[in-house]
N, C-alpha and C positions, 0 to 999 in steps of 0.2 A: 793515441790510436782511436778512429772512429768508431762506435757501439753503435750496431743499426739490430733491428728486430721488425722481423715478417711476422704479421700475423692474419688466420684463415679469420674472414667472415664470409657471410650469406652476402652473396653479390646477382645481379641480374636473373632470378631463377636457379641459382644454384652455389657456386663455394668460390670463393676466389684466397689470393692471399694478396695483400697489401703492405706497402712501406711509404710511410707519411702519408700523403695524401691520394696514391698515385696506387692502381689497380691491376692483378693480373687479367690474363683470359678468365673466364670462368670456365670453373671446370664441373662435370654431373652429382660428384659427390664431395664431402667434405677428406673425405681418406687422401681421393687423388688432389685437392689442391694441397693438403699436408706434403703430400711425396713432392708436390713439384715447388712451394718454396722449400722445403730439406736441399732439395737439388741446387737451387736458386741461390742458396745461404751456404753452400760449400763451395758451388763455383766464385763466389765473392772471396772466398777464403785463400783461392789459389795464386797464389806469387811466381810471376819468374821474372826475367832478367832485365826486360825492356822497360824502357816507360810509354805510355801510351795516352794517347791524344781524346778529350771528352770534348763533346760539343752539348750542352742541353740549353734548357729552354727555363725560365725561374717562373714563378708563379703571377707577376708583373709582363710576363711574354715578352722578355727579352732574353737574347741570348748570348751564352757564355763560352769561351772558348779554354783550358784548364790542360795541364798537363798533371798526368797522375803517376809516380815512381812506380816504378811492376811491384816493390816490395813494401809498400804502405797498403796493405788491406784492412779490412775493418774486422771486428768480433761482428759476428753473427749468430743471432736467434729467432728460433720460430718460435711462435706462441698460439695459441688457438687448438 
């Protein structure tokens, strides 16, 4: 199973939360980017029935097309 972890830094004038390399919005304070990866790191957690289609982009800017089972989610944590 995949182990991902959000964590808050100071991003653009204000808080953001981050995983790998890749940034939220920024948010005005450090509390509310806490509350929205919390939010971010549970909706990851939720499973149902279907499997569901990813499309992203790698860090070479090519893109990949991936089928993900509904019931392979990752462990999630925040940190920061």
């Amino acid at each position: 199973m995949t182990d991902i972890t959000y964590t808050i830094v100071e991003h653009d004038g204000g808080w953001a939360y981050k995983l790998g390399d890749v940034f939220s919005e920024t948010f005005p304070s450090h509390d509310a980017a806490l509350k929205a990866a919390k939010r971010a790191a549970g909706e990851q957690r939720v499973a149902d029935d279907s499997d569901t289609g990813i499309v992203y982009e790698d860090e070479k800017g090519r893109w990949h097309e991936e089928i993900s089972e509904g019931d392979d989610r990752p462990t999630t944590h925040v940190k920061g």
